[in-house]
C-alpha positions in Angstrom: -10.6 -58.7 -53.5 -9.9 -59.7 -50.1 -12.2 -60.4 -46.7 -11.1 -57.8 -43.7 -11.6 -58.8 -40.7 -11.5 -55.7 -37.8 -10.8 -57.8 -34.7 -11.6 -56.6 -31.2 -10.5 -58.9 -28.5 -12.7 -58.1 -25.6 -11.9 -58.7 -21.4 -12.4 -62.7 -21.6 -12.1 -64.0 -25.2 -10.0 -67.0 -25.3 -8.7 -69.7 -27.7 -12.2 -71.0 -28.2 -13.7 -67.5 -29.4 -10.5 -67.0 -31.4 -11.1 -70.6 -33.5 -14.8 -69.8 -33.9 -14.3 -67.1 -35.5 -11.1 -67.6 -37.8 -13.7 -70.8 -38.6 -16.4 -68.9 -39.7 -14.5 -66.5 -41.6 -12.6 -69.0 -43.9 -16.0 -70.7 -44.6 -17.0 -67.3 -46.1 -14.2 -66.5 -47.8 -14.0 -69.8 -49.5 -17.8 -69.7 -50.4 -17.2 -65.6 -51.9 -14.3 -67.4 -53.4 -11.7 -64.9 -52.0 -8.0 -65.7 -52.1 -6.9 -62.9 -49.4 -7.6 -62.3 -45.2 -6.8 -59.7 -43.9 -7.0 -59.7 -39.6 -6.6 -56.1 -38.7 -6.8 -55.2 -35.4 -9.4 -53.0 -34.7 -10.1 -51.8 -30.9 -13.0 -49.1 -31.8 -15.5 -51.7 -32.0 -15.4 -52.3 -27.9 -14.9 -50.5 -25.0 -14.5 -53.3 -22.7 -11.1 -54.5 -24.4 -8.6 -57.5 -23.0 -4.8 -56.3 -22.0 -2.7 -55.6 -24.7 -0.1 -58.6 -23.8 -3.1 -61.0 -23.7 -4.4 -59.7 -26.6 -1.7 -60.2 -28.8 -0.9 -63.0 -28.0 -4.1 -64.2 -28.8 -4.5 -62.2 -32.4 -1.3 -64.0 -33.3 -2.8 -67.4 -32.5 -5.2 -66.7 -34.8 -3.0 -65.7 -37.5 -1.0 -68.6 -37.3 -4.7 -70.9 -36.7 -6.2 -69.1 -40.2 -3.0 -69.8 -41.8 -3.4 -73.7 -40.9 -7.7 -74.0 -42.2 -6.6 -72.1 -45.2 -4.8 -75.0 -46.7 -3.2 -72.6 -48.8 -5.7 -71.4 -50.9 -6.2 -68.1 -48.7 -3.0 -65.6 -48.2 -4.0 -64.5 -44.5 -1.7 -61.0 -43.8 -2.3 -59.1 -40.5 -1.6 -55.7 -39.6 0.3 -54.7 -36.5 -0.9 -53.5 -32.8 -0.3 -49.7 -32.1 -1.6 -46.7 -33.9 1.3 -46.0 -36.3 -0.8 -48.0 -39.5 -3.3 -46.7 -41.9 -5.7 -48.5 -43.7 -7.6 -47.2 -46.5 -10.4 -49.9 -48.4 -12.4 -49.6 -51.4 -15.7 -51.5 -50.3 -17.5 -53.4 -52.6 -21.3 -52.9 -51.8 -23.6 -54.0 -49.2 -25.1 -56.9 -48.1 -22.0 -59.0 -48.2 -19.4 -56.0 -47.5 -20.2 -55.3 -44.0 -21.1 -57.8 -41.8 -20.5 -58.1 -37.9 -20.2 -61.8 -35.8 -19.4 -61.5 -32.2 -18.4 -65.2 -30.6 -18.1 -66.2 -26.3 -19.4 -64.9 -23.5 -18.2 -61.5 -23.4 -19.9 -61.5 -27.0 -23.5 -62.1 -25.5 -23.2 -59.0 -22.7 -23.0 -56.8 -26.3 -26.9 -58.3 -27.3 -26.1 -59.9 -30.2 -27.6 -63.3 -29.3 -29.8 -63.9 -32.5 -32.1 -66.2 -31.0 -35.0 -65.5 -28.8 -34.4 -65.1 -24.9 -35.9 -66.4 -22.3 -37.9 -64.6 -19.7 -35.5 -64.9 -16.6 -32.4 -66.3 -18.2 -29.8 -63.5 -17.1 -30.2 -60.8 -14.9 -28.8 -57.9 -15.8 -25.4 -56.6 -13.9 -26.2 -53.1 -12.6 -22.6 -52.4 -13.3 -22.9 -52.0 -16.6 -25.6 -49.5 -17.1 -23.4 -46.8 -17.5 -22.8 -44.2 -20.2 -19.7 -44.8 -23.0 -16.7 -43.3 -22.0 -15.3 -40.7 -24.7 -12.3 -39.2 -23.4 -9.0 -39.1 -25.1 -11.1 -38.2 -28.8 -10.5 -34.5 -29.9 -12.9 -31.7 -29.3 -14.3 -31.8 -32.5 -15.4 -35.2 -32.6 -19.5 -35.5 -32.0 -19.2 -37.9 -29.7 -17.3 -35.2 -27.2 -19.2 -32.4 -28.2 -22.6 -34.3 -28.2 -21.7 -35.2 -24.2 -20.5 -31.5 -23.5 -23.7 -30.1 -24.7 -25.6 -33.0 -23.2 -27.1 -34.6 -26.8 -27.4 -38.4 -25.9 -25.6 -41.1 -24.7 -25.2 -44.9 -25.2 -25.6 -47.3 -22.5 -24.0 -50.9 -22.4 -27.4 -52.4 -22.0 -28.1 -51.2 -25.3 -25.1 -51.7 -28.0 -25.3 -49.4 -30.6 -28.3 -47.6 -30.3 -29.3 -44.0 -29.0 -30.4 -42.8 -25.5 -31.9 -39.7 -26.7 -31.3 -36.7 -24.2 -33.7 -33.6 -23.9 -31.0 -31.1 -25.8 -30.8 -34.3 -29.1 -34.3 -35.1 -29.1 -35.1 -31.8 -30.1 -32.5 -31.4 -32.9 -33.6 -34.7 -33.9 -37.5 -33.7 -33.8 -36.0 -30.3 -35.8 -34.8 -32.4 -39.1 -37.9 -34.3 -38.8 -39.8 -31.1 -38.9 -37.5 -29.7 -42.1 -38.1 -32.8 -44.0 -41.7 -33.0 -42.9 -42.1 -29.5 -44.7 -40.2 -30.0 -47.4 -42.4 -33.2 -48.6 -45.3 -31.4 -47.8 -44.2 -28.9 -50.5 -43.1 -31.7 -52.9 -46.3 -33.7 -52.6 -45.3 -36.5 -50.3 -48.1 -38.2 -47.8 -47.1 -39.5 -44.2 -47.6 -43.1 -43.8 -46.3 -45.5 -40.7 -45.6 -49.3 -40.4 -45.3 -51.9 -37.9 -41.5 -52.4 -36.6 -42.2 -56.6 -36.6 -43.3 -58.7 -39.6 -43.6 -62.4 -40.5 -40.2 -63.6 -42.5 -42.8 -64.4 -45.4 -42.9 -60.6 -46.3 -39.0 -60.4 -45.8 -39.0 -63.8 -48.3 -41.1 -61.7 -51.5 -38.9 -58.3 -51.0 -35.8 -60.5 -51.5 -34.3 -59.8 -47.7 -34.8 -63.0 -46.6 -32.0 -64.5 -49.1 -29.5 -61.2 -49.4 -29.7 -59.2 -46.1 -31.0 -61.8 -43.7 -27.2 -61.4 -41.9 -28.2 -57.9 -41.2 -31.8 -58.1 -39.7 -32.6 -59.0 -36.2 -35.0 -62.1 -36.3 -36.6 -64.3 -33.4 -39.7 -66.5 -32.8 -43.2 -65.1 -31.7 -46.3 -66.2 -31.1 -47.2 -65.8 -34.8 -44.5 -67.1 -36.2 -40.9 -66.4 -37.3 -40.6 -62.5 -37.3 -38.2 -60.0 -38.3 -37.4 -56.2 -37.3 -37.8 -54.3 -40.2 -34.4 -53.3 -41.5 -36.0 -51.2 -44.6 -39.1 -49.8 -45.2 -39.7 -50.3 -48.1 -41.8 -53.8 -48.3 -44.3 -52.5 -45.8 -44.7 -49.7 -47.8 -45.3 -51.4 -50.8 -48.3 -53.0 -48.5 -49.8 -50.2 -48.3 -49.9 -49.7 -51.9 -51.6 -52.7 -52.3 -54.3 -51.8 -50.6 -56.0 -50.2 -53.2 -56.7 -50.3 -56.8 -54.5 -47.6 -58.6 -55.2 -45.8 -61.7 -52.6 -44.2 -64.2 -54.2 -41.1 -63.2 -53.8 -41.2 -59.3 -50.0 -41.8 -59.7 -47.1 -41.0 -58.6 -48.2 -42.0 -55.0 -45.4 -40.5 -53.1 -44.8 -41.7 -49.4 -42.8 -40.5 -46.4 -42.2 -42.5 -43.3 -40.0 -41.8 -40.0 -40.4 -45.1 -38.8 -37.3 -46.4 -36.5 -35.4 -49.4 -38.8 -33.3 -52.2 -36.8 -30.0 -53.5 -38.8 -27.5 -56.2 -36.6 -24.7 -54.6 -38.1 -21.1 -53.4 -36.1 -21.2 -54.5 -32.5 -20.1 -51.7 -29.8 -20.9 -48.4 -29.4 -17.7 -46.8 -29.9 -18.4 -45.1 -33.6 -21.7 -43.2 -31.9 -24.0 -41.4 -34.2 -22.2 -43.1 -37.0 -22.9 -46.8 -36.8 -26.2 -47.6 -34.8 -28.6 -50.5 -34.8 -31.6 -48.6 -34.2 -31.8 -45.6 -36.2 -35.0 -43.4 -38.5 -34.7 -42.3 -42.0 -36.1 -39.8 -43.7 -37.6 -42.0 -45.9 -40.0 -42.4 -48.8 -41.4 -44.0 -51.6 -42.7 -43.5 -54.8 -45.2 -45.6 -57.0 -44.4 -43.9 -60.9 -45.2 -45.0 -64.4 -42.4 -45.0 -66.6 -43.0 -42.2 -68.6 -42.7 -40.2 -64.8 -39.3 -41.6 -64.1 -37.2 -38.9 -65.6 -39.4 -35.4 -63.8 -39.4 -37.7 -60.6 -35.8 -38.0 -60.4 -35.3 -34.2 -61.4 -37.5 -33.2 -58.5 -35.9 -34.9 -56.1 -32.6 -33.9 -57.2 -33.5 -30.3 -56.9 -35.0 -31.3 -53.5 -31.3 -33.1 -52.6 -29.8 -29.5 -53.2 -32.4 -27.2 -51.7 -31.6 -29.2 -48.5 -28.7 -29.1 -48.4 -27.8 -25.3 -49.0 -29.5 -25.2 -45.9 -26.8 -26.9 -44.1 -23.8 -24.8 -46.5 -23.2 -28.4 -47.4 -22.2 -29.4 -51.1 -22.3 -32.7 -52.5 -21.3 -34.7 -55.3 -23.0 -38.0 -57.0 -21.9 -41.6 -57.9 -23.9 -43.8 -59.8 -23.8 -47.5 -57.9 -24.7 -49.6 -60.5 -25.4 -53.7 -60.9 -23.8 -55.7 -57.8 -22.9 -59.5 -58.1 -25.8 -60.5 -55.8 -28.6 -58.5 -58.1 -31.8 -59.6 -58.1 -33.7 -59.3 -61.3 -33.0 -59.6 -65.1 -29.8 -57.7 -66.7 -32.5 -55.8 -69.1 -34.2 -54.0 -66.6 -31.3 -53.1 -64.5 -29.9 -51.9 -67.4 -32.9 -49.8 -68.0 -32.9 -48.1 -64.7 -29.3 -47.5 -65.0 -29.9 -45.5 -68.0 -32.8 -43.4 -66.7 -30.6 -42.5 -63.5 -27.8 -41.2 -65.9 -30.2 -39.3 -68.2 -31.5 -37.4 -65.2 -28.2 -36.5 -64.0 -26.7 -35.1 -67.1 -30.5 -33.3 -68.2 -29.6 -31.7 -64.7 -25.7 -31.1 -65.1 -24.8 -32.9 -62.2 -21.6 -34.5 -62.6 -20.7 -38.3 -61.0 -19.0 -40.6 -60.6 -19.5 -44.7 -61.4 -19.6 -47.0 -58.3 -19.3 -50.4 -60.2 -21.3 -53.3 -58.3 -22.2 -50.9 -55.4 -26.0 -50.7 -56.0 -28.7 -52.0 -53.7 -29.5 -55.6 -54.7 -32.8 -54.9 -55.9 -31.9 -51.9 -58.2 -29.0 -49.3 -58.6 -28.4 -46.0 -57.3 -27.2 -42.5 -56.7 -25.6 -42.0 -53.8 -24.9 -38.2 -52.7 -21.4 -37.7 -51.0 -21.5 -34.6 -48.8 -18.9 -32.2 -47.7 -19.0 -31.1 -44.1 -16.8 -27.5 -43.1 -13.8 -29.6 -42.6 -14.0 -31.1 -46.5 -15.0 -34.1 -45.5 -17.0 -36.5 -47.7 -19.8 -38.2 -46.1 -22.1 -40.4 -48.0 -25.7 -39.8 -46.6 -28.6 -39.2 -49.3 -29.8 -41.7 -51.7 -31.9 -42.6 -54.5 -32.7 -45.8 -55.8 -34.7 -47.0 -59.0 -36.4 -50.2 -58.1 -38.2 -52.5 -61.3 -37.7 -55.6 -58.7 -39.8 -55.6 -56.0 -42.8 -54.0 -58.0 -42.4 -57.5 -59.8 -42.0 -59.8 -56.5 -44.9 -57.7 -55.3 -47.0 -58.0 -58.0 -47.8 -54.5 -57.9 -49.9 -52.8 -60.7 -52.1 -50.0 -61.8 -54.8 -49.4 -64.8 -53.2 -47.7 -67.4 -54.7 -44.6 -70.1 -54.9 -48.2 -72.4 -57.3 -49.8 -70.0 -54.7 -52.6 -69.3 -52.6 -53.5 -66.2 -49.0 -51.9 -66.0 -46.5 -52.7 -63.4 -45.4 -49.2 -61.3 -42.0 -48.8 -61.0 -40.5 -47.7 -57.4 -38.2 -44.9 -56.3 -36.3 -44.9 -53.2 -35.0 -42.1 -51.6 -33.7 -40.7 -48.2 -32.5 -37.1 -48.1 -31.0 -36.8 -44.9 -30.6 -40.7 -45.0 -29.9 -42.4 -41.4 -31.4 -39.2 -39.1 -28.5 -40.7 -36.2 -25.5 -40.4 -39.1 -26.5 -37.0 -40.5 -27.4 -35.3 -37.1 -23.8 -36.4 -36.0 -22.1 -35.0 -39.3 -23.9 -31.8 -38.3 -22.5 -31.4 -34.7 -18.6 -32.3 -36.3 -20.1 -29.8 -39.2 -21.1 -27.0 -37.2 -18.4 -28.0 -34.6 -21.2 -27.6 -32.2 -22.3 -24.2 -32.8 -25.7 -24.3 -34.4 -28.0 -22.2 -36.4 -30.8 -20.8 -34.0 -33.5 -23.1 -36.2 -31.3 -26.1 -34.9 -30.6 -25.5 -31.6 -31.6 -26.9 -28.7 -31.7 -23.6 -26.5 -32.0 -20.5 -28.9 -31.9 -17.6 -26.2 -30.7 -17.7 -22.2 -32.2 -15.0 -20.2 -29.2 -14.1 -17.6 -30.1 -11.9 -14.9 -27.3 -9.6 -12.9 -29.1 -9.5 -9.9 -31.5 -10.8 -7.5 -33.8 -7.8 -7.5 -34.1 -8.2 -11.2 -35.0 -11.9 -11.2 -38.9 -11.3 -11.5 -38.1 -9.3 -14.9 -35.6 -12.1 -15.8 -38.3 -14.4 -15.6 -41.0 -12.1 -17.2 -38.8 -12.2 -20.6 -38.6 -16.2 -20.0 -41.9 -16.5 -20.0 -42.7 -14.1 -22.8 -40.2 -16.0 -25.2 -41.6 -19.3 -24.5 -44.9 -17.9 -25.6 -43.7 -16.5 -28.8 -42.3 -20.6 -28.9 -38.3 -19.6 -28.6 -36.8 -22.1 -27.1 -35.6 -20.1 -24.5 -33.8 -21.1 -20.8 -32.9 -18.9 -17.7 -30.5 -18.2 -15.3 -30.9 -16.2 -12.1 -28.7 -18.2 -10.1 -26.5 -16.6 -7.3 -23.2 -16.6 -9.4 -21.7 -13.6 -11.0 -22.3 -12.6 -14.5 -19.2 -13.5 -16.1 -19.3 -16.9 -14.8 -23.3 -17.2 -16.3 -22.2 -15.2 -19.6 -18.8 -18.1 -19.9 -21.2 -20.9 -19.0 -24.0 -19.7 -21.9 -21.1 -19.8 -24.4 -19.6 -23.0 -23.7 -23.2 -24.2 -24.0 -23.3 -22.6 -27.8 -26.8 -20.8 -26.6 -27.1 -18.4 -29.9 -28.3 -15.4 -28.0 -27.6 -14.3 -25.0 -30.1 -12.0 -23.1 -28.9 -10.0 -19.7 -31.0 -7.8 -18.0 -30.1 -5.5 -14.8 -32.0 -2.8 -13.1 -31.2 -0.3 -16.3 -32.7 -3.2 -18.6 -35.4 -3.8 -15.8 -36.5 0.4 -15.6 -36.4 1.1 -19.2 -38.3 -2.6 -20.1 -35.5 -3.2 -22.6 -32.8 -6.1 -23.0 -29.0 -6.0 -23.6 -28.6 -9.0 -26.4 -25.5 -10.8 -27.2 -24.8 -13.5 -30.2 -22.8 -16.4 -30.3 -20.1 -14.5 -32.9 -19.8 -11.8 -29.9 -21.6 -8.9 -31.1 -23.9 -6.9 -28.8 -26.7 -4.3 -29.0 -28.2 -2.6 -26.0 -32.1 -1.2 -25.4 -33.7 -4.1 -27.5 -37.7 -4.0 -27.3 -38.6 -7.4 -25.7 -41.3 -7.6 -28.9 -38.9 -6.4 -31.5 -36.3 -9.4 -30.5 -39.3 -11.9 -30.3 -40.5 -11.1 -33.8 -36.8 -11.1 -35.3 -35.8 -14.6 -33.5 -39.2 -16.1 -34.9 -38.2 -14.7 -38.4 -34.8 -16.2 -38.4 -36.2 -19.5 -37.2 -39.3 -19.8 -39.6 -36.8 -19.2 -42.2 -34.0 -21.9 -41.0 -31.3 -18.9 -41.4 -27.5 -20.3 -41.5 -27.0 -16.9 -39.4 -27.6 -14.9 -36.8 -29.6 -12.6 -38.9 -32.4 -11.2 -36.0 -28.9 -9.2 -34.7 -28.9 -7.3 -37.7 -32.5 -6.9 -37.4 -33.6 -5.7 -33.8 
């Protein structure tokens, strides 16, 4: 087992910065009791970087500075400037396997000052409120497509987290709206949460002592605070509210509240690696003997998403990590249960050994994208923990108290990390459900503008998602521009279309019909939405 360190040396790091944080590193490794470093350079994590001369001069002092504080005891190796290397690393579970430190000034422009600011204290430079910079990555990569079809962005002022543009919101707001109805069918109830709470509830969950490196905590006027980096405790909160009968359970919750982590500095991994993010979250409160038909409902929910996408996945138990929580009985116990679901369901996994959440283990769904990539977004978690820490109970058929047990699980997981798996997925072409602008009424000519806009209007009613152009330039340059845009249906109209009240339509694949009924193409677009189609389907229809 070894501690990697990705170094980015940013415009004004010195010697300083360098010994801070060759410093702080050996402390950790010595107190994980880890006998390797490796310092890998690592230049994605900033995109205001030092000079390469500069900057390796000044990773090789700190080679030769973490050789000196390890006394031996550590083997420090680092890998070479350039892009000719490859590194490939099995990681061994979070809390402790991804952490970010940022040290010296340039450190504090990136926000990651843990303490609280004061009112007044820096004033912002106008110069760096400016969008990331993503050219040079291939066409296929999110981040390129997400600014061609004008998605988001990410702005210095904010490391790390999203700048939602009008095109993302509403793919965002459109996998809310999927997993909305799908826990409506499966019985879930909406709940929301504060984003702030005292550190005393982050103390009981278990936070406090195994993710507190992770969370974002300041002073306030009640207190020492923390933003919520799970939502589970304040869930739980909510469950307490009440008096529960064996009867009234499971109590299954869903929540889309925005979570904070302090987690890799920069914005240079976009949707990927974020600070503020939403999950499709939820909870449920189960007796025991409800474990087993919990987890085989949410497994068949897991697939029945998915299919939507054309996405297929593949599961891995994460079981018992060294910083658990708990007794070795009951995480043995949830273990099992988590395996007996799979194989009464024929899933096949694999076993992550110490890779479960610290407060109880999990299955973790690995999902390939059109490229066979493997991405690992869903999740679901037995919990007998923080019922315990929580005190949590419920009158069983016996009259007595029982403690619940808890099951976490996220679907679509982080909302920011799935969405951008989908553009790279779909390489920016999108199922009419999904995108942003589902129709673009083109018109040839001026005269024909007031029908152009007639159409407009009348697909907005029927709640397309439709744009326009009647702009003075010529077709083929409007048709060209619609495509590059990835606009699923293309609608022109000329003074044929315009005298005979009828539409030439186009799809995204290229095929065309002529003499569509305005009504009949409403009717088949709404159809192919409501049913979140994976193709053009209404073509076939109209």
């Amino acid at each position: 087992t070894a501690l990697v360190l990705m170094v980015s040396i940013e415009a004004g790091d010195s010697q300083a910065e360098a010994k801070a944080a060759i410093d702080a590193s050996i402390g950790f490794a010595r107190k994980q009791k880890l006998q390797k470093m490796v310092l890998y350079p690592f230049a994605h994590l900033s995109n205001n970087l030092e000079g390469i001369e500069k900057s390796m001069v000044l990773f090789k002092s700190m080679k030769d500075y973490a050789n000196e504080q390890s006394g031996g005891d550590i083997e420090v190796v680092a890998a070479p400037f350039g892009w000719n290397k490859q590194l490939s690393l099995d990681i061994k579970g979070h809390p402790l396997s991804e952490q970010s430190h940022s040290y010296g000034s340039a450190a504090n422009n990136a926000g990651m000052e843990k303490g609280p600011a004061k009112v007044g204290q820096k004033r912002i430079d106008i110069s760096i409120v400016k969008k990331s910079d993503w050219s040079g990555l291939p066409d296929t990569d999110h981040r390129t497509i997400g600014e061609r079809l004008d998605l988001y962005s990410f702005q210095e002022v904010s490391p790390g987290m999203v700048y939602w543009h009008p095109n993302g919101l509403t793919m965002y707001n459109e996998l809310k709206s999927l997993m909305r109805d799908k826990e409506m069918e499966y019985g879930y109830q909406e709940i929301s949460t504060p984003a702030i709470a005292n550190i005393a509830l982050w103390k009981v969950s278990g936070h406090l002592d195994h993710y507190k490196d992770d969370m974002f905590m300041f002073e306030s006027s009640f207190g020492n605070v923390g933003l919520k980096p799970m939502n589970c405790p304040s869930s739980i909160l909510i469950f307490k509210t009440k008096k529960w009968s064996y009867r009234e359970l499971p109590f299954r919750t869903a929540i889309f509240d925005r979570i904070y982590r302090s987690e890799l500095s920069g914005v240079a991994s976009g949707l990927f690696r974020v600070k503020e993010f939403t999950q499709d979250d939820g909870h449920i409160f189960a007796r025991e003997d409800q474990i087993e038909s919990e987890l085989m409902l949410l497994l068949k929910m897991v697939k029945e998403t998915y299919d939507i996408f054309g996405m297929s996945f593949t599961a891995k138990l994460s079981t018992k990590p060294d910083n658990h929580m708990g007794n070795d009985e009951l995480w043995d116990k949830a273990e099992g249960a988590l395996k007996k679901a799979m194989e009464h369901n024929h899933v096949e996994y694999e076993v992550k050994d110490k890779e479960g959440a610290f407060y109880g283990p999990k299955i973790d769904f690995d999902v390939k994208d059109s490229m066979g990539r493997s991405w690992q977004l869903s999740t679901l978690q037995l919990d007998y923990q923080l019922p315990i820490n929580f005190k949590l109970e419920y009158t069983g058929e016996d009259g007595k108290r029982h403690t619940p047990v808890i099951i976490h699980r996220a679907i679509l997981g982080t909302l920011e990390r799935f969405l951008g798996v989908a553009i790279e997925h779909y390489g920016g072409k999108f199922p009419t459900w999904l995108a942003p602008i589902q129709a673009i009424v083109i018109s040839i000519s001026e005269p024909v503008n007031d029908y152009a806009k007639s159409v407009y209007e009348a697909m907005r009613k029927g709640r397309i998602r439709a744009g326009i152009d009647i702009s003075d330039k010529t077709l083929e340059y409007k048709i060209r521009d619609a495509r590059m845009h990835n606009i699923p249906y293309i609608i022109v109209v000329g003074a044929k279309e315009k005298e005979a009240q009828t539409l030439s339509v186009r799809n995204l694949e290229g095929k065309q019909k002529y003499n569509v009924k305005l009504e009949a193409l409403i009717s088949a677009l709404k159809e192919e939405i409501s049913a979140r189609s994976g193709t053009y389907q209404s073509f076939e229809s109209i």
